[in-house]
FIKOLZA-1660 file (N, C-alpha, C; in steps of 0.1 Angstrom, whole numbers, plus 5000, padded with zeros to 4 digits):
% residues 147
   i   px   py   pz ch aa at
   1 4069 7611 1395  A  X  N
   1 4076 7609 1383  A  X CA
   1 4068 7616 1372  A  X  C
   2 4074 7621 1361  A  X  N
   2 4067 7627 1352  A  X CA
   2 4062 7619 1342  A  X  C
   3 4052 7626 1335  A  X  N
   3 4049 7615 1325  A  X CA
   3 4038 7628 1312  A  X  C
   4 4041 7622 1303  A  X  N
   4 4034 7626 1288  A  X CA
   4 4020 7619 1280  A  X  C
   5 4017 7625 1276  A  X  N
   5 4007 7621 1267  A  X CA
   5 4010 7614 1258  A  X  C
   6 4007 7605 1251  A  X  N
   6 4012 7596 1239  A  X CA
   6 4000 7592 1232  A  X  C
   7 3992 7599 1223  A  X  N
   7 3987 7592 1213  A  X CA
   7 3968 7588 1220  A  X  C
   8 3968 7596 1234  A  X  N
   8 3956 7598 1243  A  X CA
   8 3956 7590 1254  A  X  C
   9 3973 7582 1258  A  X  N
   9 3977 7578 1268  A  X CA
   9 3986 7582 1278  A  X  C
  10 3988 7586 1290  A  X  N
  10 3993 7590 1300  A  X CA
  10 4006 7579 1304  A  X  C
  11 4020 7580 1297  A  X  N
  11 4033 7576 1301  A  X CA
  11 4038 7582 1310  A  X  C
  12 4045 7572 1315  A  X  N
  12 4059 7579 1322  A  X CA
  12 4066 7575 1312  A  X  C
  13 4079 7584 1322  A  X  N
  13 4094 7595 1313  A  X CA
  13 4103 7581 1306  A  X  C
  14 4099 7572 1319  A  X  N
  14 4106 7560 1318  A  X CA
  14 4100 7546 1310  A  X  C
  15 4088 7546 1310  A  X  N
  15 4077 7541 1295  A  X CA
  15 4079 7543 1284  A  X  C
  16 4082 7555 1282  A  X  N
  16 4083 7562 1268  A  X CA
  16 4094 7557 1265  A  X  C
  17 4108 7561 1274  A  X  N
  17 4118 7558 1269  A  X CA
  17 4121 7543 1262  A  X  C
  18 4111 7531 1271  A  X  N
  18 4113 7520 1269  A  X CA
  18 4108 7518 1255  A  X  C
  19 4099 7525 1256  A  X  N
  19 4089 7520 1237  A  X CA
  19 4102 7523 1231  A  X  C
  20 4102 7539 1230  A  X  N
  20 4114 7538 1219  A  X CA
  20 4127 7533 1215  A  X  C
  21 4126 7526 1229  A  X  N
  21 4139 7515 1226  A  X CA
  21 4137 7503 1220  A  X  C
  22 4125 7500 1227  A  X  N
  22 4118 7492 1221  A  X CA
  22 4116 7490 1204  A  X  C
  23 4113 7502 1199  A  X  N
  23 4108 7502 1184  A  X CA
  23 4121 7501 1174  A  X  C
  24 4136 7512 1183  A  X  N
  24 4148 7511 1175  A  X CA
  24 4154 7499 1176  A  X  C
  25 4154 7488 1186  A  X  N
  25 4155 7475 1183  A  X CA
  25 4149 7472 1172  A  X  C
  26 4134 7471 1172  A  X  N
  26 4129 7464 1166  A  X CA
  26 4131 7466 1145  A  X  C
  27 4134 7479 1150  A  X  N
  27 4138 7488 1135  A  X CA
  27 4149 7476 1126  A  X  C
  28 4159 7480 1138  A  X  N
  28 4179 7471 1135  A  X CA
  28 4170 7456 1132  A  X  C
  29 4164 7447 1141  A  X  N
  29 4162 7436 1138  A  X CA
  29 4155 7434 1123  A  X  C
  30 4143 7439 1121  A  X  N
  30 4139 7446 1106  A  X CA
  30 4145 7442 1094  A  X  C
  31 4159 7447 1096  A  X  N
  31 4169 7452 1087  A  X CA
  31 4177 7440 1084  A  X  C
  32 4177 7430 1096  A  X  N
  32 4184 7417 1093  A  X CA
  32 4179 7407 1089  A  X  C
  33 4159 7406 1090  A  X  N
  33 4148 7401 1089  A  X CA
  33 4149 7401 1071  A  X  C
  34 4154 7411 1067  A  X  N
  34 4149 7419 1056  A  X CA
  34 4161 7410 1047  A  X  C
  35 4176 7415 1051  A  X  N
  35 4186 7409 1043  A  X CA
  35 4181 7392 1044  A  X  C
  36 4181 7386 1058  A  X  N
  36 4180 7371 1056  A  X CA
  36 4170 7371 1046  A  X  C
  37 4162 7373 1045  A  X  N
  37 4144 7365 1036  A  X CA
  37 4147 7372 1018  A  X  C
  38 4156 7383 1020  A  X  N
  38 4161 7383 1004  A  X CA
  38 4172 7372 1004  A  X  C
  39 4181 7371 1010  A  X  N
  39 4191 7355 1010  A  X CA
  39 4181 7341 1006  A  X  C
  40 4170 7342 1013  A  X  N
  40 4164 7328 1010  A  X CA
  40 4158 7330 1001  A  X  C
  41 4155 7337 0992  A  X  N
  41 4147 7334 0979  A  X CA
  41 4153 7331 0969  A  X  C
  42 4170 7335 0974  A  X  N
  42 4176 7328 0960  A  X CA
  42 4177 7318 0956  A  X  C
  43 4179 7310 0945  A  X  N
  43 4179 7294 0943  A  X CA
  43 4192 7290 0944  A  X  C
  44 4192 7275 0942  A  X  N
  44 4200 7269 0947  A  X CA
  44 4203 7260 0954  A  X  C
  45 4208 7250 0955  A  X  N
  45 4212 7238 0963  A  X CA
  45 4207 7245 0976  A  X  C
  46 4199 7237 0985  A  X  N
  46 4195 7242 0996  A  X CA
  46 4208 7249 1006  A  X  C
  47 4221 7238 1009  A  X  N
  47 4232 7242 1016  A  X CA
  47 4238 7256 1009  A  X  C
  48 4234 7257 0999  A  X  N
  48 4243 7269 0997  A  X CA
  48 4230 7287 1002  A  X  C
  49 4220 7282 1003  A  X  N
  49 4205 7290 1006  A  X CA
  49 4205 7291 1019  A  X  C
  50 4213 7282 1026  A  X  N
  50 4210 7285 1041  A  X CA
  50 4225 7294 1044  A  X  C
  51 4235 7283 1037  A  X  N
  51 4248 7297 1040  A  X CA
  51 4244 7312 1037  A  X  C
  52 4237 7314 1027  A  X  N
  52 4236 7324 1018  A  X CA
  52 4223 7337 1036  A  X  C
  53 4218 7325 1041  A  X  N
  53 4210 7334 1048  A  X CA
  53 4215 7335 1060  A  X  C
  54 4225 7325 1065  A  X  N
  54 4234 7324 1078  A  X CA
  54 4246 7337 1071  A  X  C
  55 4249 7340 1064  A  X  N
  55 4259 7352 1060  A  X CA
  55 4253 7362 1059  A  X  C
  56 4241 7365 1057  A  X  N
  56 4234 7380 1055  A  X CA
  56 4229 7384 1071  A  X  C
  57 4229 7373 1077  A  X  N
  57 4225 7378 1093  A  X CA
  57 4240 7380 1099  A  X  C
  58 4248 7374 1098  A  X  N
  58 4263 7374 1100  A  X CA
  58 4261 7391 1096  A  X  C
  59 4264 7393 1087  A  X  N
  59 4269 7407 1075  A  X CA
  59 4265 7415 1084  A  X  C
  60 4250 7419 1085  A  X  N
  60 4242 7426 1096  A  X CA
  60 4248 7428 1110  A  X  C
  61 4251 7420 1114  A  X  N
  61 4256 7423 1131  A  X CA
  61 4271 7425 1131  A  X  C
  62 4280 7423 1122  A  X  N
  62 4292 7424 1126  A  X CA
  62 4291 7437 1117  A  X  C
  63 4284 7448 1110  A  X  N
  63 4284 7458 1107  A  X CA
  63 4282 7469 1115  A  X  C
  64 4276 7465 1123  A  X  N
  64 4268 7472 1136  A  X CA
  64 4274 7477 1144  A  X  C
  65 4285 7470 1150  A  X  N
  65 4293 7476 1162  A  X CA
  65 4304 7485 1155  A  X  C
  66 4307 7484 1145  A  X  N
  66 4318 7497 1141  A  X CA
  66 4315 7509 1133  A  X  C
  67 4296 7502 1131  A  X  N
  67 4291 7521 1129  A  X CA
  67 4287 7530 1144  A  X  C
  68 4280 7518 1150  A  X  N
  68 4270 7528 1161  A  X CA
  68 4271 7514 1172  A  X  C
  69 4285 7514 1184  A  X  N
  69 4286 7510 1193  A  X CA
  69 4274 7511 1200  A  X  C
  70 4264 7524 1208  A  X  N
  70 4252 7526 1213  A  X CA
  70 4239 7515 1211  A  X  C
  71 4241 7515 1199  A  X  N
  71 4229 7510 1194  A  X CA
  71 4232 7494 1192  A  X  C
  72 4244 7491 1194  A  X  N
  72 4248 7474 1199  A  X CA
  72 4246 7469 1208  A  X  C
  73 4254 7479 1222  A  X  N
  73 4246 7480 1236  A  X CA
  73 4234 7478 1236  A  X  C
  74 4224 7484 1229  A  X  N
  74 4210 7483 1233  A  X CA
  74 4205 7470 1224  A  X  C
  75 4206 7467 1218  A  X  N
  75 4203 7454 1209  A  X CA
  75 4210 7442 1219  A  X  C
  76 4220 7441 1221  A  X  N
  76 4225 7435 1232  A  X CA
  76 4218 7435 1243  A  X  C
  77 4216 7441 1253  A  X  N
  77 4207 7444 1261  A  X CA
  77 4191 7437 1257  A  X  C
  78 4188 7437 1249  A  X  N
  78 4173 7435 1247  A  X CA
  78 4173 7420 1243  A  X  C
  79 4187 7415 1237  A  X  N
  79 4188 7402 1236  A  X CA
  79 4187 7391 1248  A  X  C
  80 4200 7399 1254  A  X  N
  80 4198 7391 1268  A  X CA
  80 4186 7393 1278  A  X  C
  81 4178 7408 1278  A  X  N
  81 4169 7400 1286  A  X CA
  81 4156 7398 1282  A  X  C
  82 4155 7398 1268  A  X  N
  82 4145 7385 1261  A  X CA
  82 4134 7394 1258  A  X  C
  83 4136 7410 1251  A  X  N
  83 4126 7415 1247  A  X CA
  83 4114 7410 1237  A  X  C
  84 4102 7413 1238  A  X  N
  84 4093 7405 1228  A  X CA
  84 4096 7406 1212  A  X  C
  85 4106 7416 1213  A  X  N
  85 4109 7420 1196  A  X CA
  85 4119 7414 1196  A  X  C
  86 4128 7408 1204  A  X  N
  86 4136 7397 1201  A  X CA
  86 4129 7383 1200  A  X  C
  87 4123 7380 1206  A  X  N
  87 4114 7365 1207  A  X CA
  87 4109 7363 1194  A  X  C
  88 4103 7379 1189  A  X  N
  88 4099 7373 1179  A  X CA
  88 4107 7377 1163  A  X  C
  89 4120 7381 1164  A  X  N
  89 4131 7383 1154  A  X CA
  89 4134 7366 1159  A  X  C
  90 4135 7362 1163  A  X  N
  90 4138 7349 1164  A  X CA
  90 4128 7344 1157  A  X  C
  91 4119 7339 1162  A  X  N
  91 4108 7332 1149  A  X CA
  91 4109 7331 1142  A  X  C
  92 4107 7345 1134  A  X  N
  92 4109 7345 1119  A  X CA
  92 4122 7340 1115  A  X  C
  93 4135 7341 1122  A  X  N
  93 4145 7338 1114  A  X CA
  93 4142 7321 1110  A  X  C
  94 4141 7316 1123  A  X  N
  94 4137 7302 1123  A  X CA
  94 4120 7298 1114  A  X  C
  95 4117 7309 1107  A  X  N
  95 4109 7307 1105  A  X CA
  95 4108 7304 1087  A  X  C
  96 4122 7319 1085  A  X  N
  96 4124 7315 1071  A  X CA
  96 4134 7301 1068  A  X  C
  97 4140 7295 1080  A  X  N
  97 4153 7282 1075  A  X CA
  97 4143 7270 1075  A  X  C
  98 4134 7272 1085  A  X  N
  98 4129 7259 1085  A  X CA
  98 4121 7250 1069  A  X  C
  99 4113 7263 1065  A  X  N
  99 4108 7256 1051  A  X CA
  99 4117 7255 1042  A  X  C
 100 4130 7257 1040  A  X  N
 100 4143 7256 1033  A  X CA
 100 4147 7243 1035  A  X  C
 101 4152 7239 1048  A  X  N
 101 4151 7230 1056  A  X CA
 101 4141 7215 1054  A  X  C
 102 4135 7217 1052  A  X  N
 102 4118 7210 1047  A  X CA
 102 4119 7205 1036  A  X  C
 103 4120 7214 1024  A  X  N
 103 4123 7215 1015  A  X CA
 103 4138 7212 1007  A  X  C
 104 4146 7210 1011  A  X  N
 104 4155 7202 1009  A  X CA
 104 4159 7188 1014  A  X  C
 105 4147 7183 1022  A  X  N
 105 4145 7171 1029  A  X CA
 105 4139 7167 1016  A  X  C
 106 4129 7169 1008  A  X  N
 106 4117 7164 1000  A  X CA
 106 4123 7167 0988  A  X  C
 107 4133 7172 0984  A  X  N
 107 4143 7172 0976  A  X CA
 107 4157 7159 0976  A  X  C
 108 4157 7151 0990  A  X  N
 108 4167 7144 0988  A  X CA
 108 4181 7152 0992  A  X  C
 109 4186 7164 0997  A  X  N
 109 4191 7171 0994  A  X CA
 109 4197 7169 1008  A  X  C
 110 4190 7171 1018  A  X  N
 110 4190 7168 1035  A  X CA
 110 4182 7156 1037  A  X  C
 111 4189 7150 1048  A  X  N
 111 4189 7137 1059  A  X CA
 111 4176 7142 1069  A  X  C
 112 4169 7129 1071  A  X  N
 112 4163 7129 1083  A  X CA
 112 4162 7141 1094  A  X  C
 113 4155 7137 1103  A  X  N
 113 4150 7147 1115  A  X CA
 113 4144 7155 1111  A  X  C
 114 4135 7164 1120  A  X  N
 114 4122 7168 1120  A  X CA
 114 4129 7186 1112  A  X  C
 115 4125 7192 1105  A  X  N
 115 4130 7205 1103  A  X CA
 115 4130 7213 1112  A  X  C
 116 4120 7214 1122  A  X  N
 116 4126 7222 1132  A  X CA
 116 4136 7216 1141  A  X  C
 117 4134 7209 1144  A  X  N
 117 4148 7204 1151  A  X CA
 117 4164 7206 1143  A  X  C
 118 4164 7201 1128  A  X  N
 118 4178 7207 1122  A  X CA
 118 4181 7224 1118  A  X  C
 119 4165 7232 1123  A  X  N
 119 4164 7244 1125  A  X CA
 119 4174 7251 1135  A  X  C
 120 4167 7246 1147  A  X  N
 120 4171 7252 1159  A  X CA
 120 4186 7245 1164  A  X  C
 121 4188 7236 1157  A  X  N
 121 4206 7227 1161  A  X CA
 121 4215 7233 1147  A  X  C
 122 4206 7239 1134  A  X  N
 122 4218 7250 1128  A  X CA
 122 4222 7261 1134  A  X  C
 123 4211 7265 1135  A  X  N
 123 4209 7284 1141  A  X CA
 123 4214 7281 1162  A  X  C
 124 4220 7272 1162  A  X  N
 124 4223 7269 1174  A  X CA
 124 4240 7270 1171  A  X  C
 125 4242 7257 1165  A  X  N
 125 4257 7256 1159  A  X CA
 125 4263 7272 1157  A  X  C
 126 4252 7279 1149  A  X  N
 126 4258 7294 1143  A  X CA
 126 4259 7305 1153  A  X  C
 127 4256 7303 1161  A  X  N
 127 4247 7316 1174  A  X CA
 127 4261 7323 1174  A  X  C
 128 4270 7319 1176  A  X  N
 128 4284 7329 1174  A  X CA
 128 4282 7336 1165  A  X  C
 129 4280 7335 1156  A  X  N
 129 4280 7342 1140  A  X CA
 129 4264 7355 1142  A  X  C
 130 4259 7347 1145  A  X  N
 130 4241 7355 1139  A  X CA
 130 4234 7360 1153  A  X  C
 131 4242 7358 1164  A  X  N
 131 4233 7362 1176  A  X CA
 131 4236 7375 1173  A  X  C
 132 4225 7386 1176  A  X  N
 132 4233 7399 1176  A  X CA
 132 4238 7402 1187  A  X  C
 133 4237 7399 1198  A  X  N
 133 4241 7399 1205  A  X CA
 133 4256 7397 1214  A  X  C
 134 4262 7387 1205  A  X  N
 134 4275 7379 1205  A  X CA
 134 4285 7382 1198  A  X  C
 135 4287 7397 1189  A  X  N
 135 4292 7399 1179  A  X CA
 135 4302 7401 1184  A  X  C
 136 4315 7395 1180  A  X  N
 136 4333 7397 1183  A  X CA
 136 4330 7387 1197  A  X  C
 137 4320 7383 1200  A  X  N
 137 4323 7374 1213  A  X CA
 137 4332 7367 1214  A  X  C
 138 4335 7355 1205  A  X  N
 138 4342 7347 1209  A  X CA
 138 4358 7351 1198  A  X  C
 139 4366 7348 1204  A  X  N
 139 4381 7351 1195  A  X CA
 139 4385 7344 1188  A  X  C
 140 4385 7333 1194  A  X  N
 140 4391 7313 1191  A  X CA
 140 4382 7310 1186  A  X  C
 141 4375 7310 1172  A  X  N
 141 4361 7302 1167  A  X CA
 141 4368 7295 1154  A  X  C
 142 4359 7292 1145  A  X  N
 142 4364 7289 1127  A  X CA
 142 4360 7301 1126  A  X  C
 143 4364 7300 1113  A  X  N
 143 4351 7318 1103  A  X CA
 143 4342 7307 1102  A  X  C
 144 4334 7322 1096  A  X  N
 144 4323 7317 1091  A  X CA
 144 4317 7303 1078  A  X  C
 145 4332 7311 1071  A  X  N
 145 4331 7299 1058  A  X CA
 145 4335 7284 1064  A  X  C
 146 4341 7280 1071  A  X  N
 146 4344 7268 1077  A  X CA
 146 4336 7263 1082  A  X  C
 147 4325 7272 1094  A  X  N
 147 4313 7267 1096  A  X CA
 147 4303 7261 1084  A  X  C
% end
């Protein structure tokens, strides 16, 4: 198998290829990381701060497949088999709702349960909408605004 130098490391053909898939995932995730956390800094009634950041990750992925099918595929691909740049695009998403979440508890604003739990049972409810992975998946859903 052939392999290259990288940076004073010895890859293979098939290594390399993976980083760089690796990194242009991680780029696309980036970019949705980027729109959600400018969504959450807006003010406002907490429910309208979480729509506001459940529609900028929406925005992001349903943009995606009618510029650059390829690069859907592979974000897809990296979703389902659980790349570390997906694991941790996950985090943070959950990372920006949960103190929203928190924080509109201590506001009165939101009910009970733990924030991460009404974290992961929002972004659960939504996963049609925000997975990138799931984009046009389902036909028969609500929109988004009904969610």
């Amino acid at each position: 198998m052939e392999s290259v130098d990288v940076f004073g490391k010895r890859l293979s053909i098939f290594s390399l290829k993976g980083a760089i898939e690796e990194a242009v995932v991680q780029e696309v995730l980036e970019e949705t990381v980027s729109a959600a956390a400018e969504a959450a800094r807006a003010s406002g009634p907490v429910l309208r701060r979480l729509a506001a950041i459940l529609k900028a990750i929406a925005d992001c992925n349903e943009a995606r497949p009618a510029k650059h099918r390829r690069l859907q595929d592979l974000v897809t691909l990296a979703v389902r088999q659980k790349w570390t740049v997906v694991l941790a695009y996950d985090d943070r998403i959950r990372g920006l709702v949960r103190p929203i979440i928190g924080n509109g508890q201590a506001r009165g604003e939101l009910q009970g349960g733990s924030p991460m739990a009404l974290t992961c049972c929002l972004l659960e409810a939504m996963d049609v909408y925000i997975n990138p992975s799931r984009v046009g998946a389902a036909t028969l859903r609500p929109s988004f605004d009904e969610m």
